[in-house]
N, C-alpha and C positions, 0 to 999 in steps of 0.2 A: 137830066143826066150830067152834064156839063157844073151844074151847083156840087152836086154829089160829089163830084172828080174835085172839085176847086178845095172842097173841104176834108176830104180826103187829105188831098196836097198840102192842102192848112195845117192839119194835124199832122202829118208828118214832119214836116217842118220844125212845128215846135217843138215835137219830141226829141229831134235831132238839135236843136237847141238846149235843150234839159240835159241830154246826153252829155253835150258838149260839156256843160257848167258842172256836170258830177263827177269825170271819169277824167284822170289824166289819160289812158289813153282812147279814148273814146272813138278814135277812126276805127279801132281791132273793132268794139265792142259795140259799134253801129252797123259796123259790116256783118259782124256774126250774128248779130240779130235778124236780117234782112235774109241772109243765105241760110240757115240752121231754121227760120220761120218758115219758111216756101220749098225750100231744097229735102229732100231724102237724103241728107246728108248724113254719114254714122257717128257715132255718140263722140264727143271731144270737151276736152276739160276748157275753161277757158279762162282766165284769171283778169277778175279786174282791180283795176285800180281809184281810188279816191282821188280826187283835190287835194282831202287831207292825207295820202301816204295809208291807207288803211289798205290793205292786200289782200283780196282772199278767192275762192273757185268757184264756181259752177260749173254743172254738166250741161254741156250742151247738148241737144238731142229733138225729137221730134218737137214741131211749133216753138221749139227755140229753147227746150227742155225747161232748166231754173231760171234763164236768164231774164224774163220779163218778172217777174216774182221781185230780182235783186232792182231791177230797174224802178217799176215801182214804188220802192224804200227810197233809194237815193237820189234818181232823177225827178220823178215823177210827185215827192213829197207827199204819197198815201199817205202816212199817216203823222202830216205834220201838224201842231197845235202850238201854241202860247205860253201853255204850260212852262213852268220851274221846276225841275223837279228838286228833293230834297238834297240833302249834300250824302256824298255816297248813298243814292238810293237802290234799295232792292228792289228787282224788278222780276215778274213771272210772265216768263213768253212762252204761251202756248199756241204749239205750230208753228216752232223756231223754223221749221224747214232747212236753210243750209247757214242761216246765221245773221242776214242783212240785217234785219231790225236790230238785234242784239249790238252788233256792228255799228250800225248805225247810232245809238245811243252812246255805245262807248268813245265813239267820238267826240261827241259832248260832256262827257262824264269819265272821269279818268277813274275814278273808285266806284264803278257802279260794280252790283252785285246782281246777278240774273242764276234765274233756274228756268232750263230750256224744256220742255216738251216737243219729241220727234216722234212718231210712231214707225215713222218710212224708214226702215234699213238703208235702202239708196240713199235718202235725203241723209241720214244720221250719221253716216259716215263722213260726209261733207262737213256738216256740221262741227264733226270735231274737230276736223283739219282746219278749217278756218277759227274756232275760236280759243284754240290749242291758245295756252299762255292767261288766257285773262279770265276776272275771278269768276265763272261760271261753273252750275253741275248743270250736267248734262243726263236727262233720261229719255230714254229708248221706250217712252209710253203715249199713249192715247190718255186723253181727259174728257171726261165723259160727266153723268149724271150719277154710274155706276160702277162697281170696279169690278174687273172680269179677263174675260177673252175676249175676242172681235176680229171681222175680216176686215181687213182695211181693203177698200177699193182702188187703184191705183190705174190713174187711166193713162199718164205717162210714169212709171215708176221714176224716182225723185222731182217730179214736178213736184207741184205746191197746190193739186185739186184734187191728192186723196182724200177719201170720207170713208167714214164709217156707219155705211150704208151701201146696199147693192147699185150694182152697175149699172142697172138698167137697159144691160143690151149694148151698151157701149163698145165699140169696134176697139180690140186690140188691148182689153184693162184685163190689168194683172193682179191679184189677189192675194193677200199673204195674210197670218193670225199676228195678231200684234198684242199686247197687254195694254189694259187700260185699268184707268186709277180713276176714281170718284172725285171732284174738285172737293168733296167735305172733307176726304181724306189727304188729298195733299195738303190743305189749310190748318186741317188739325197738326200735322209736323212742322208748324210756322209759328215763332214764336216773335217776330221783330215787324215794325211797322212795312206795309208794300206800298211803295212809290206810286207803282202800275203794275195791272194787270193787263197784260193782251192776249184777245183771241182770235185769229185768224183758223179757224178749225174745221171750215166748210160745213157748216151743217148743226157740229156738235153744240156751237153756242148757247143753243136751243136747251139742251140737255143741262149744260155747267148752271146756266143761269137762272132755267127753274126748275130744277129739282135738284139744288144745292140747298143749305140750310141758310137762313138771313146773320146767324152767326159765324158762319164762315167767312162771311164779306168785311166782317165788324174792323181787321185794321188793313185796309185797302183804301189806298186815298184818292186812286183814280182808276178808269178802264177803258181801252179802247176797244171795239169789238168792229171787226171786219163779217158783217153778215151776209147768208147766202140763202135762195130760195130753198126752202122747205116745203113738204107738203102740210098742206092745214096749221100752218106756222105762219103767224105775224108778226114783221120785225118790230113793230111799236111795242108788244109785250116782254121785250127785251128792257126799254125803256121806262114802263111799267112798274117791272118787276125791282130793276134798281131801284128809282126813285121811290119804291115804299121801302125800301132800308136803308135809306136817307143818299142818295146820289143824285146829282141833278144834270142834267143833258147841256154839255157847254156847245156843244157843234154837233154836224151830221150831215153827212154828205150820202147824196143816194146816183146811183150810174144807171137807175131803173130795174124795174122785173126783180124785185124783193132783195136786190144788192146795193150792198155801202156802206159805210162806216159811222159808227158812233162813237161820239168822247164824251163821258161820266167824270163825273167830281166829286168828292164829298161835299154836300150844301153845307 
């Protein structure tokens, strides 16, 4: 028990060190973590701030609503890699959520170009408000295998673990129809090379990546793919599936129980 507690206490620690090094104001945005995580506290905007001066919101709300989603991006470096990317690269985030990754890149890239995917009404909203000004479009869809209608599952409305898949009985998930676009057909209206692709989409991965066409991928120069357990779904055929239309697995991080991340490259 006493190990348990120590490492517990370990991780905390560091994380409030991470904190520290991402967020000018980091004491709000430690504390509103720790009360908005554990606390019944009701719904509150909370704005944070960069190192670099970069500003923007999240809702705060049950388990601490967006704010562990934005934290992950900037403290926590999910989804940091080596990578260069090109000069003014376009970039495709899907399951922009409220904008950090985006954010996050534009920090590094003063003329990056992104097209965001949100299906979350809640989240989309946010979304715009934080990346109001820089060169993004922004659409209010689901990316799937197919294009349609769909319930989006929403188990804290604007977190960042809606799916598009049933609740399974989940305490307190909210439900809304959202549109969705096929990834053949968002690729088909792309006519300029893609920096990256990112999928953070709970679930949908599965769908964009095999049962999209291998033409679709043809000018995609990288992807990172944040995957989540599926049923009868294995994340290696994720890895598979790129690397036979020519992508190679530069890194891959797993947190266990069919979660983690991948980074792709053109070989």
């Amino acid at each position: 028990m006493r190990k348990r507690g120590t490492g517990r206490s370990r991780r905390l620690v560091r994380e409030l060190q991470l904190i520290r090094t991402a967020f000018r104001n980091w004491p709000v945005v430690a504390i509103a973590g720790l009360l908005w995580r554990h606390l019944p506290l009701p719904r509150h905007d909370l704005v944070l701030v960069t190192r670099d001066r970069t500003r923007f919101v999240v809702p705060l709300g049950r388990k601490a609503g967006a704010l562990y989603p934005a934290l992950e991006v900037f403290a926590f470096s999910t989804y940091a890699h080596d990578w260069r990317l090109e000069q003014s690269p376009f970039i495709i985030d899907i399951g922009a959520h409220v904008g950090a990754f985006t954010l996050w890149l534009a920090e590094k890239y003063a003329s990056l170009r992104v097209t965001c995917f949100e299906p979350d009404p809640d989240a989309f909203r946010y979304l715009e408000r934080n990346l109001r000004g820089l060169d993004v479009v922004m659409r209010r869809e689901a990316v799937a295998g197919r294009s349609g209608t769909s319930a989006l599952t929403r188990p804290i409305p604007g977190g960042a673990v809606s799916a598009l898949r049933d609740s399974n009985g989940q305490p307190g998930s909210n439900v809304v129809d959202v549109r969705v676009v096929a990834f053949d057909e968002v690729m088909a209206g792309i006519h300029d090379p893609v920096a990256l692709v990112k999928l953070d989409c709970e679930g949908s991965e599965y769908d964009i990546v095999l049962q999209s066409a291998a033409n679709s991928w043809r000018q995609v120069h990288r992807v990172v793919i944040e995957y989540h357990p599926m049923p009868a779904e294995d994340p290696r055929e994720l890895v598979e599936r790129l690397s036979s239309i020519g992508f190679a697995l530069t890194r891959e991080h797993s947190v266990g129980g069919d979660v983690g991340t991948y980074w792709l490259s053109r070989a």
